[in-house]
C-alpha positions in Angstrom: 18.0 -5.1 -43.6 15.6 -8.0 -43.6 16.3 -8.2 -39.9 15.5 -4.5 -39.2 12.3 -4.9 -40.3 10.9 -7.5 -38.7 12.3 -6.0 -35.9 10.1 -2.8 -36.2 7.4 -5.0 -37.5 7.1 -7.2 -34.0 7.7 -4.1 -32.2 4.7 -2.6 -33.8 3.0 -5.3 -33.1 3.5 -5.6 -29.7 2.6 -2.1 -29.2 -0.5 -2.0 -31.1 -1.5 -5.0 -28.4 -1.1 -3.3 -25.5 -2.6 -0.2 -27.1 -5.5 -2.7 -27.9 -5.3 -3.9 -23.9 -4.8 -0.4 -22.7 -8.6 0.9 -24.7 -9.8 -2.6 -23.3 -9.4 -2.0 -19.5 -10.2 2.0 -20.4 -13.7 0.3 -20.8 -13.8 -2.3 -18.7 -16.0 -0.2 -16.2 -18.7 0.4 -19.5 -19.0 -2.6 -20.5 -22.0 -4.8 -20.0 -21.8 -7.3 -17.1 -21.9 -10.6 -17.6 -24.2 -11.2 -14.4 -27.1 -9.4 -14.0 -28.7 -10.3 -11.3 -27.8 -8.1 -8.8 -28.1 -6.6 -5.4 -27.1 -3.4 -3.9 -28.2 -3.7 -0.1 -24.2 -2.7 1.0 -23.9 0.6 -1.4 -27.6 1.3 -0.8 -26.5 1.4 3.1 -23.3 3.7 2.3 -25.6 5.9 -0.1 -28.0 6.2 2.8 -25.4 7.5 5.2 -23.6 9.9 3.1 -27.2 11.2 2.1 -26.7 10.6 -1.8 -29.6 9.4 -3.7 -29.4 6.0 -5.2 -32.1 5.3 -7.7 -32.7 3.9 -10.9 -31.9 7.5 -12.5 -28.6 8.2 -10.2 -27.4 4.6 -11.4 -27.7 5.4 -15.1 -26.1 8.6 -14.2 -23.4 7.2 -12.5 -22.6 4.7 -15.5 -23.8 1.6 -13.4 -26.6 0.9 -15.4 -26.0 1.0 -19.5 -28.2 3.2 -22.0 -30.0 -0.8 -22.6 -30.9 -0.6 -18.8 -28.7 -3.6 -18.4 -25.7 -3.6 -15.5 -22.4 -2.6 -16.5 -19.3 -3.8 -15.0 -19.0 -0.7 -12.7 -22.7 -1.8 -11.6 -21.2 -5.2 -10.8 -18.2 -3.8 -9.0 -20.3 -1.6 -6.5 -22.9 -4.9 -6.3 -23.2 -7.5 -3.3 -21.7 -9.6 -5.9 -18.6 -8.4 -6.9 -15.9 -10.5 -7.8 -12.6 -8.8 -6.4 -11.5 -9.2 -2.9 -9.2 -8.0 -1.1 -6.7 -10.5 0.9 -5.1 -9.5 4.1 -2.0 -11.0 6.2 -0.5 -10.5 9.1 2.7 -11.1 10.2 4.6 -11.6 13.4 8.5 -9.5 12.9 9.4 -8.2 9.5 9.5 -10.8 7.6 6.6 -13.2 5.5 7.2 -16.2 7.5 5.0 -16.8 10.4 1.3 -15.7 9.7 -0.7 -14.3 13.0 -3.5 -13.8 10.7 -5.4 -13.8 7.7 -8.5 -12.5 5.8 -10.4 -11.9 2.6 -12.5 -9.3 2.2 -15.5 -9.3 -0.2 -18.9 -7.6 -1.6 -19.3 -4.6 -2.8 -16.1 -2.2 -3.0 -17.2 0.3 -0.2 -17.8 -2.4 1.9 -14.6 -4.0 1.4 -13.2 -0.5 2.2 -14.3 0.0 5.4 -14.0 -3.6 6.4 -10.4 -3.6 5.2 -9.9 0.0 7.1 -11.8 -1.2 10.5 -9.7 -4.3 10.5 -6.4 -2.7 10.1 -7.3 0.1 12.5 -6.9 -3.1 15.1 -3.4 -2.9 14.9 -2.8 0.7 14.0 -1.8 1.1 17.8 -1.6 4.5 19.9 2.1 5.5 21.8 2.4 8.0 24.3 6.3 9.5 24.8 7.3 12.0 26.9 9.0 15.2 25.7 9.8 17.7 28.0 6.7 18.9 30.3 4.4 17.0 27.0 3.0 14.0 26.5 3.2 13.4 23.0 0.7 10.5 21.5 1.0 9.2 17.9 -0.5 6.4 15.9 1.7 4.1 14.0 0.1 5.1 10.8 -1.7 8.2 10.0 -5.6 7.6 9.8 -5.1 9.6 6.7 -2.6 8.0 4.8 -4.1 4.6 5.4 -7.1 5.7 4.2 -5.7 6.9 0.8 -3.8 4.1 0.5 -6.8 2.5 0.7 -8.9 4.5 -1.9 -5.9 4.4 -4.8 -6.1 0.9 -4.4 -9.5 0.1 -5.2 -9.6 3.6 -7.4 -6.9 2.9 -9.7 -6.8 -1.1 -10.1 -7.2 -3.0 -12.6 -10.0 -5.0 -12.7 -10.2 -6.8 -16.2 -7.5 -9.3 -14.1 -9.3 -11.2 -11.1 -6.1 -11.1 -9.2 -7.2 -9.8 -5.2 -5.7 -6.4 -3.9 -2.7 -7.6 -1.6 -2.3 -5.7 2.2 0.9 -7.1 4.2 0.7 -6.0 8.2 4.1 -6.1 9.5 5.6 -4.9 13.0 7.4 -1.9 11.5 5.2 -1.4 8.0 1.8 -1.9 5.8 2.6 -2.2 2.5 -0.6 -2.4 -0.3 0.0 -4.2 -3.6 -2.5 -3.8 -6.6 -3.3 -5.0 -9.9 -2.1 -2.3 -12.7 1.3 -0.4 -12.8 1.2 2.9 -14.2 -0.8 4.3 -16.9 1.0 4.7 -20.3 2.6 8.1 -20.1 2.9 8.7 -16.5 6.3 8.1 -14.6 6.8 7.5 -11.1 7.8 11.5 -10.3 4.0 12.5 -12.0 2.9 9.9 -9.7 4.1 11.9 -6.5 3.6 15.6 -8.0 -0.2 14.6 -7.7 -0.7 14.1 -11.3 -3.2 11.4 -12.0 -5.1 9.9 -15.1 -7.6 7.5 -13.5 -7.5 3.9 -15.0 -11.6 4.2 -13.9 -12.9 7.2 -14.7 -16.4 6.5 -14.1 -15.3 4.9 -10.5 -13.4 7.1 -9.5 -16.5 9.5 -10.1 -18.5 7.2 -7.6 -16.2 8.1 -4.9 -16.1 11.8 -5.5 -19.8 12.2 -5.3 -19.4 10.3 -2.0 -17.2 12.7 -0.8 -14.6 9.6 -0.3 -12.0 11.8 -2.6 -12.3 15.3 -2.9 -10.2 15.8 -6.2 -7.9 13.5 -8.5 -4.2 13.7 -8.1 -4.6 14.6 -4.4 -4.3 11.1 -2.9 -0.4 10.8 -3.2 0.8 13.9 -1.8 -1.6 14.0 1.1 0.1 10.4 2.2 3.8 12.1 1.6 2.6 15.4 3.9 1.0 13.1 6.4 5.1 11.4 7.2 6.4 15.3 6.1 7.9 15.1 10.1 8.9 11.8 9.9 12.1 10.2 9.6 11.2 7.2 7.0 8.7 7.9 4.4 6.2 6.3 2.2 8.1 4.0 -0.1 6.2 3.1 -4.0 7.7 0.6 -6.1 6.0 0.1 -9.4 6.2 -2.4 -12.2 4.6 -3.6 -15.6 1.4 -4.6 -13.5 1.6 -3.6 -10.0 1.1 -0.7 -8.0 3.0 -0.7 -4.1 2.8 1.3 -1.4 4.5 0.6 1.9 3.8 2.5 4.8 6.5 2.7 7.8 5.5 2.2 11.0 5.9 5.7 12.6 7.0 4.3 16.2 8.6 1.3 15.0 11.8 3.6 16.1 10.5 4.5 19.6 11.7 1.5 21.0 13.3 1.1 24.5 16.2 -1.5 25.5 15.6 -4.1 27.9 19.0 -3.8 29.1 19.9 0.1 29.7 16.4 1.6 29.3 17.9 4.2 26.9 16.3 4.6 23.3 18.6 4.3 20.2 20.5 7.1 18.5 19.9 8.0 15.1 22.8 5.6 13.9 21.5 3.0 15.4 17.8 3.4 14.3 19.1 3.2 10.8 21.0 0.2 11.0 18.1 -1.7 12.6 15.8 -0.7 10.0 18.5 -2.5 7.6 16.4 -5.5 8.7 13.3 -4.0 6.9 12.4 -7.2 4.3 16.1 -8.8 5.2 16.9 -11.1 7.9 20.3 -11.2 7.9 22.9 -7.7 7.2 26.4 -7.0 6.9 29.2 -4.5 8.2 29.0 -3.1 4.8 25.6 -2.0 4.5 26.1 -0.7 7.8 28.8 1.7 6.5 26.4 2.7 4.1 23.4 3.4 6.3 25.0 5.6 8.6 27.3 7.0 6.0 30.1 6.2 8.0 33.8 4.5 8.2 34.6 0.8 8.8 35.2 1.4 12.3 32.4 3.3 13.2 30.3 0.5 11.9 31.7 -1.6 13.6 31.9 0.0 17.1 28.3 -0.3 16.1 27.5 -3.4 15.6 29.2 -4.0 18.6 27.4 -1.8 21.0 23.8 -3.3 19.6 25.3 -6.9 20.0 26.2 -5.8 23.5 22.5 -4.5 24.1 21.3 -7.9 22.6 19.6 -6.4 19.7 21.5 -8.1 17.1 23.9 -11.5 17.1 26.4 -12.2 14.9 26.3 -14.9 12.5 29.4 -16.6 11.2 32.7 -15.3 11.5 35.7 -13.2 9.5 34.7 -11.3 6.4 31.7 -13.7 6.2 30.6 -12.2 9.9 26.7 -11.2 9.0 23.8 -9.9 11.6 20.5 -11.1 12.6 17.8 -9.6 14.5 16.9 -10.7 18.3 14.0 -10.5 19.8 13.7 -8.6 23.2 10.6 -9.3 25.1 10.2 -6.1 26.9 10.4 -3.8 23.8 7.9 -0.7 24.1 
């Protein structure tokens, strides 16, 4: 019995904490900043251009600027000196191990956003195919569903940890990490029915009168719709304290063999997207992907390793895959 109870009473305890946290980061945005001396010359610029006022009076009413007339923490987060960045790698293949590039973006948060979205608009390449009598052009990523990605990061983080907003550029995918899983209460279907409960309120207000979000709850299902005729959609993956999105490459699949010139079937699209975050895959997962038999994976596997798109590695039931490289891929 004695047991029981401290077992409710540390359970109580540990949920009157995070209750405690929870309030804390709900007014994290209201409280008064600890710097003060502060400049505006980025969000001025981006007030400017989207013709919305930005004076003493529009500050107070935004919540920037306390009842005191002193800067509150949303103040500091729209400020030339704000503390959050956002970091940025790219990577050559799939996989984190050779960089190609990196950079950390800072200053005020609507400069970070369009410096992040400019810079990843570099490699958010154009592809022309032909269909029929058509030529068909497509972006890797939709302009839209980057851009959302965008906003919910910097909307819905969590800024009482100083901990940057992480953006991964891969060949086949963009995936967005932030501070702050889910809000207490909402589960990962709410999440993609467009339900929201902003973790900043007041900021998330700052980008509505901008006219950067046109209504809460929206962001999520206009990046589903914008892959709605796509093949591989938007993946989330959410835990205690981060928020991710990845993005797939849209023509990551539109590639053309060296060899034979012909593009892959639908089988084998699938099993080369097996190497998706894994360097190395096996006859099994194989079966799985294409919901096939053991033979039909392995006719294959053979046919790509005959195309030299994959090697095998090892030998007997040990036999696994790895991915080549083919210089003349399109």
């Amino acid at each position: 019995m004695r047991m029981f109870e401290d077992a409710i009473t540390e359970f109580k305890s540990k949920y009157t904490e995070e209750m405690i946290k929870d309030r804390e980061r709900d007014a994290f945005e209201n409280m008064c900043a600890l710097q003060q001396e502060l400049t505006f010359y980025e969000t001025e610029q981006e007030f400017a251009r989207r013709s919305v006022d930005f004076t003493e009076t529009q500050k107070k009413s935004l919540k920037m600027i306390n009842a005191e007339g002193a800067y509150t923490n949303l103040g500091l987060l729209f400020s030339d000196q704000c503390m959050h960045t956002i970091k940025l790698a790219v990577f050559e293949g799939a996989t984190k191990v050779v960089f190609k590039d990196r950079r950390e973006f800072q200053g005020s948060l609507l400069k970070q956003l369009r410096d992040t979205y400019e810079y990843i608009d570099r490699y958010n390449r154009l592809h022309a195919e032909i269909e029929s009598l058509y030529r068909i052009e497509k972006k890797d990523y939709p302009e839209e569903a980057l851009r959302e990605v965008l906003l919910n990061a910097l909307v819905h983080r969590d800024y009482s940890f100083r901990d940057s907003t992480l953006i991964s550029i891969f060949d086949d995918r963009v995936e967005v990490a932030s501070i702050g899983g889910l809000l207490r209460g909402l589960s990962y279907g709410d999440i993609l029915l467009g339900i929201s409960a902003a973790r900043n309120p007041c900021l998330a207000n700052v980008f509505y009168r901008l006219r950067l979000i046109e209504a809460y709850g929206t962001g999520m299902p206009r990046i589903m719709h914008s892959y709605e005729q796509e093949r591989r959609k938007p993946k989330i993956q959410v835990s205690d304290h981060v928020f991710k999105i990845t993005l797939p490459n849209r023509n990551a699949d539109s590639v053309i063999v060296r060899e034979s010139g012909a593009t892959l079937s639908e089988n084998e699209k699938a099993i080369m997207q097996l190497f998706e975050g894994q360097e190395k895959i096996t006859r099994k997962e194989v079966e799985t992907a294409v919901e096939g038999s053991q033979a039909m994976a392995v006719r294959l596997l053979k046919r790509l390793v005959e195309r030299k798109l994959i090697r095998p590695v090892g030998g007997g039931k040990n036999t696994k895959y790895v991915k080549e490289e083919p210089s003349n891929y399109e």
